[in-house]
C-alpha positions in Angstrom: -29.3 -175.9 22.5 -28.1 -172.6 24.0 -25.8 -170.3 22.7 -22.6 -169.6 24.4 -22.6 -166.6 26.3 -20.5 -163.4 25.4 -18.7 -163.8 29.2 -19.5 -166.7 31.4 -19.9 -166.5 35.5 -16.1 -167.0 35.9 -15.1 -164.2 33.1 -17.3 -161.7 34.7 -15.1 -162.7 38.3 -11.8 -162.3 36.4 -13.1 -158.7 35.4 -14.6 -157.9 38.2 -13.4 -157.2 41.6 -17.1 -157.9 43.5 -17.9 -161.2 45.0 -20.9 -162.9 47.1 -23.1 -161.3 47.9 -22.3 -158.1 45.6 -21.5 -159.8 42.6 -24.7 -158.9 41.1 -24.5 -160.4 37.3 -24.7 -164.0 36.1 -23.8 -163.9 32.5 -23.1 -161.4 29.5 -25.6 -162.3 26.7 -23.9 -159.9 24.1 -21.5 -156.9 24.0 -21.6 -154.5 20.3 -18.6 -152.5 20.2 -19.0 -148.9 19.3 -18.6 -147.5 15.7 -15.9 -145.3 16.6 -12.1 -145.1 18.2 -13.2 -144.8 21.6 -15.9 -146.8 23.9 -19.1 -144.4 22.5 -21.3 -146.2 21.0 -20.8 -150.1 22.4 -23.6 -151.7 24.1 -23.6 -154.7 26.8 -26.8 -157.3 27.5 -26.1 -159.3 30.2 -28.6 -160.9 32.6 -28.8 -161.4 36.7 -31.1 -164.5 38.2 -32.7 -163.1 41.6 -33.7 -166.2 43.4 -35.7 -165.8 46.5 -32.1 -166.9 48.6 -30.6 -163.5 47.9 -29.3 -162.5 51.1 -31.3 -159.0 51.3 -34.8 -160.7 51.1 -35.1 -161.3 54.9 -34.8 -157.9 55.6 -36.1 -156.3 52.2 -38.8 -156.8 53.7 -40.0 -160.2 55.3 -43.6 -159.6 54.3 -43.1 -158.6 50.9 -39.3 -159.5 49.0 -38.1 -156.7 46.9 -34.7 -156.2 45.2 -33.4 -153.3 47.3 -33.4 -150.1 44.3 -29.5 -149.5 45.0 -28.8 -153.1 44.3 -30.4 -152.5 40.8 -28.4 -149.3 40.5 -25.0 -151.5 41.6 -26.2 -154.1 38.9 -26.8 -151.8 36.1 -22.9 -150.4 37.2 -21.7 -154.0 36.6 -23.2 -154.7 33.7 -21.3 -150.6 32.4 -17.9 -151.7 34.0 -17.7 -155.0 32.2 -18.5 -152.7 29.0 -16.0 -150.4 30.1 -13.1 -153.6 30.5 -11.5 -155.2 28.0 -12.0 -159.2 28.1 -8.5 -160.0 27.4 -6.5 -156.7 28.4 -5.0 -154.9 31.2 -7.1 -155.5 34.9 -9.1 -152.4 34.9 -11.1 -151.0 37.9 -14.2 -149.3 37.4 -15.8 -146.7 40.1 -19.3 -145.0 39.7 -18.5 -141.1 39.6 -22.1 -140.2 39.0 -25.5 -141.3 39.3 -28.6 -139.4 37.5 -32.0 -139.9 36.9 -33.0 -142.9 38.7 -36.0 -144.4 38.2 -38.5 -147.8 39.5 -40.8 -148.6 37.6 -41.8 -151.8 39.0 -40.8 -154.0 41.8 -38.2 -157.0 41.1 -39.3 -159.8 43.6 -37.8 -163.7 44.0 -38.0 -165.5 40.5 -37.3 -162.6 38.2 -34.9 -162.4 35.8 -33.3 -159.1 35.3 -32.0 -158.3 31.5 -29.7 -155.4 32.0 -28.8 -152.9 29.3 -26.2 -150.6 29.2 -25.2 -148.4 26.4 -22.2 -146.0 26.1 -23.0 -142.5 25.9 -19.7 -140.7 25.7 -16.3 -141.5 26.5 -13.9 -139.1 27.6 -10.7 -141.4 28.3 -10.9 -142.2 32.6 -14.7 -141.0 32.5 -17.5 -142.5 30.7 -21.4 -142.3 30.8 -23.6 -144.9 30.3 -27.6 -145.2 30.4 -28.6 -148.9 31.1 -31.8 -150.3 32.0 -33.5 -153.1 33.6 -36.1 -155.3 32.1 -38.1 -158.0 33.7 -40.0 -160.1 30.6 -39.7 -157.4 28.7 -40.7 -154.7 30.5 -38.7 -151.6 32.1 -38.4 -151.5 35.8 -35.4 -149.9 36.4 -33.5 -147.0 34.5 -30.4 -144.6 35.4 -27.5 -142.6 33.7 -23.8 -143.5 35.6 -21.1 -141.9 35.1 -18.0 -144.3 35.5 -14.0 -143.3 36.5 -11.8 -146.2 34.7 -8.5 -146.7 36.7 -5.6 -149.6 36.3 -6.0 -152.0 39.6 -3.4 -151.2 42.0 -1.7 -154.6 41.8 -1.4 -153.6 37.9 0.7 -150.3 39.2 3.1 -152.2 41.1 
């Protein structure tokens, strides 16, 4: 039997503002909160099935599918923001600030699974950095460093 995941499909909607086709995470496997007072420290695994009816395969490119490289960026965001969001607090948004280091390693083509990492680097109140990564069976084939800005939704101002 499977365990439960950390934050189903329709938990990762109520945290996040992204929808079809940008909602680009399927379920949080696990979430580690950091040692200290603030964010630093907490890690997130969550996981993203890329099917071969993504709508970016017919153009990315029709002889040979690949998972566009900024969609793996936006993924690995995702995965930071939900770390970034409380499950059960205040409805937070979460903007990418920064992006550094990019790397692909390998492509990510129709049947993959994508585990996505992303760890907490510093915290700094509105502005935190993360370094994730992307693993297909075990292997890396994406890695970045984002830098995130944390602000209240709108709604939540009103």
């Amino acid at each position: 039997m499977e365990s439960q995941p950390y934050l189903s499909p329709f938990d990762i909607m109520r945290m996040l503002p992204h929808r079809f086709p940008f909602l680009l995470v399927d379920r949080v496997e696990e979430f580690v909160p950091g040692p200290g007072p603030n964010r630093a420290g907490s890690r997130i695994r969550a996981t993203k099935n890329v099917t071969f009816n993504e709508p970016f395969f017919p153009g990315h490119f029709p002889h040979r599918p690949v998972m566009p490289g900024v969609l793996l960026i936006e993924a690995m965001a995702q995965v930071a923001a939900l770390a970034c969001v409380e499950k059960d607090g205040p409805r937070m948004d979460v903007a990418i600030a920064g992006v550094d280091g990019a790397r692909f390693r390998q492509p990510v083509l129709p049947g993959d699974t994508l585990e996505i990492t992303a760890e907490c680097m510093k915290d700094r109140g509105q502005i935190l950095q993360f370094r994730c990564e992307a693993r297909v069976r075990g292997k890396v084939v994406s890695e970045v460093e984002i830098m995130a800005k944390m602000f209240p939704l709108r709604s939540e101002l009103q």
